[in-house]
N, C-alpha and C positions, 0 to 999 in steps of 0.2 A: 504493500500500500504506500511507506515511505516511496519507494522507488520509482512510484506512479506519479507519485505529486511531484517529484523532483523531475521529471522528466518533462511536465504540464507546465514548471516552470522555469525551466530552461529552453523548451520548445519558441518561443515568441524572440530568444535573444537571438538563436539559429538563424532561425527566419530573418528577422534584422540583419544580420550579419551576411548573409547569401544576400539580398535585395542593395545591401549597401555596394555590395562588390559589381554590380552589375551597372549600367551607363544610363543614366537619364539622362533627355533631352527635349527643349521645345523645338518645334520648326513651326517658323511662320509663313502661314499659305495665304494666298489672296481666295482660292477657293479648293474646297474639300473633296467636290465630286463625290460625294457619297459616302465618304470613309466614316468609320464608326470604332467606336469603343471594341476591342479585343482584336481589329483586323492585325494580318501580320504584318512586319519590317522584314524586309525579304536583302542579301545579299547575296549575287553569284548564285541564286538560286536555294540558296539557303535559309531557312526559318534562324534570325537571329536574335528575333524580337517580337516586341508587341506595341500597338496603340493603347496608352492607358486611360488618356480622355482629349476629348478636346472644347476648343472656348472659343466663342466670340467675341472679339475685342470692340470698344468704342471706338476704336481706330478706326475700324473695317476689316480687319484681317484674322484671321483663325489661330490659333497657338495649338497647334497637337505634341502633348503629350507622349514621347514612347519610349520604353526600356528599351536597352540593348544588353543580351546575356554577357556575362562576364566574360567568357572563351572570346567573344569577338569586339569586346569593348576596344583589341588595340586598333580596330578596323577602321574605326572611326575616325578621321584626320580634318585638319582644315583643306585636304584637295576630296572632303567626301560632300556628296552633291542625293538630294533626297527628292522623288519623286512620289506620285499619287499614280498609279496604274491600277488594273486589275490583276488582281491575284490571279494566275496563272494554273494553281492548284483547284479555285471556286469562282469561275467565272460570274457567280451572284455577288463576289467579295471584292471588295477594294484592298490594295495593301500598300505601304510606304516599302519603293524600293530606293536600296542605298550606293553609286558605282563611285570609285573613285577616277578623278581623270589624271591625276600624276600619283607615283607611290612614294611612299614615306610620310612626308610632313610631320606636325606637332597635333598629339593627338586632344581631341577634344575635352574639354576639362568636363567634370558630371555637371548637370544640371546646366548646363550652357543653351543658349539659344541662337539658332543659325535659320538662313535664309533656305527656304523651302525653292525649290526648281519646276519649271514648268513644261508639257509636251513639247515647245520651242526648244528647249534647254536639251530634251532627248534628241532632237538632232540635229543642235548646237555640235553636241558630242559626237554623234556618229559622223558629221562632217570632219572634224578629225581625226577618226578611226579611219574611216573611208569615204574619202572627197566625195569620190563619183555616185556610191549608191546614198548618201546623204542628199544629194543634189535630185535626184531622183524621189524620191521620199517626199521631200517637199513640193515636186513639181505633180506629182499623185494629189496630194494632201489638198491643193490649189485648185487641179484640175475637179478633183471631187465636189470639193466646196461651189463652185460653179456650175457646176451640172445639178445640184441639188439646189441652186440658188431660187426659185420660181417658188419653194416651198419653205422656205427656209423664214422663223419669226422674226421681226423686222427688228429686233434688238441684240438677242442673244446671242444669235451665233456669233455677230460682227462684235459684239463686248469680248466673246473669246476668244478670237481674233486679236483683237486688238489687245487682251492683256501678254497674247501669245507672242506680240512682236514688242512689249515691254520686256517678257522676258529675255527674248535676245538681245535687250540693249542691255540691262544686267549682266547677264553674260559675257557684255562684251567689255563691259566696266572692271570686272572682274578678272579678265584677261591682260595678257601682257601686247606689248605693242605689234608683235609679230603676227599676233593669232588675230588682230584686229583689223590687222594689214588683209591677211590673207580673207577674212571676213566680207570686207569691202571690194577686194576684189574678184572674189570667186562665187560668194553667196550672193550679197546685195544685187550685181546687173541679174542673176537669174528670177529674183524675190520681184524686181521692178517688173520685171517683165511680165509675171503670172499677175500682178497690181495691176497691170495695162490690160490684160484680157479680162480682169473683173470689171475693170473699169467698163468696160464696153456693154459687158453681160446686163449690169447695173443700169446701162445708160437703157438696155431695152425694155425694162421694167418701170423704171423713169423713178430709179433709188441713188441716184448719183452721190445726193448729201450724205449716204451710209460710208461714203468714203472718204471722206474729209476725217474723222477723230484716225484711220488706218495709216493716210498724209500726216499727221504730226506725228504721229510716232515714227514713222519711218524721216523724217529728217529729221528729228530728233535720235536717231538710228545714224545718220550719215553724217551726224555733229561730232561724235564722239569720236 
């Protein structure tokens, strides 16, 4: 019986103790897309983590909440980059996935909060990994958008749009001068260009002003 209660009270410090060792973190997202309390943090394919909650700030933006197990806390660095995807394992499920885009760095201190990354952001990165099929991806993504354009709500899609080419100015802030070089010269004339076929698609619908908030950000894009 001693040995029962001794056990009942040692049990909660254990527990502390494993929870301590393991990585907290905020990310802050401009939107959530449907993630929820217990989805997973996925790395390389791997379950490393969990969503513990999330918030809405009076700012406008989301703060989620998520552990990362102890085994992979050293994963975490200032070159790691956190996206909102769907779970891969539960296509009903949203998950935060974590890649890094350079190795090493200084690893994230607990309870830190870092900038949340966006679909732009994912092939931000594959343009790096591989020019060409990056280039591609987005000329799909553009071309889709367009062809759905006729049905498409007259605010939403183009707000995600438009936070989509925020994000690649973030991205490009974040980068060094080389990557921003290559940015401008490789991405941008392609981006203008798919901008110039919406443009048109738009003119036949007679939504032209839907493109003007996508215009400041994109020179706001070719400022930087």
């Amino acid at each position: 019986m001693r040995k029962r209660i001794l056990i009942f009270l040692i049990l909660p410090f254990v527990l502390l103790a494993c929870k301590e060792n393991s990585l907290n973190l905020k990310i802050r997202f401009n939107q959530v897309q449907g993630l929820k309390h217990g989805n997973r943090v996925i790395f390389e394919q791997n379950h490393i983590g969990t969503v513990k909650s999330l918030f809405y700030s009076d700012q406008g933006f989301f703060l989620v909440d998520i552990t990362i197990k102890k085994e992979f806390a050293d994963t975490a660095t200032e070159y790691s980059r956190f996206f909102i995807i769907t779970d891969f394992q539960n296509q009903e499920n949203k998950a935060v996935e974590m890649i890094q885009i350079l190795s090493e760095g200084t690893l994230l201190q607990n309870y830190a909060t870092v900038e949340g990354s966006t679909e732009t952001s994912i092939l931000f990165h594959k343009l790096f990994g591989g020019m060409e099929n990056g280039l591609k991806d987005l000329e799909k993504q553009f071309e889709q958008f367009s062809k759905d354009l006729k049905s498409i709500p007259e605010t939403e899609e183009f707000k995600k749009l438009e936070n989509e080419l925020k994000g690649l100015a973030e991205e490009m802030k974040r980068s060094g001068e080389a990557v921003r070089q290559k940015i401008k010269e490789e991405l941008l004339p392609q981006l203008k260009k798919e901008m110039e076929e919406l443009r048109k698609r738009l003119h036949e619908f007679g939504r032209e002003d839907d493109m003007k908030p996508l215009e400041i950000e994109m020179e706001k894009i070719q400022k930087i």
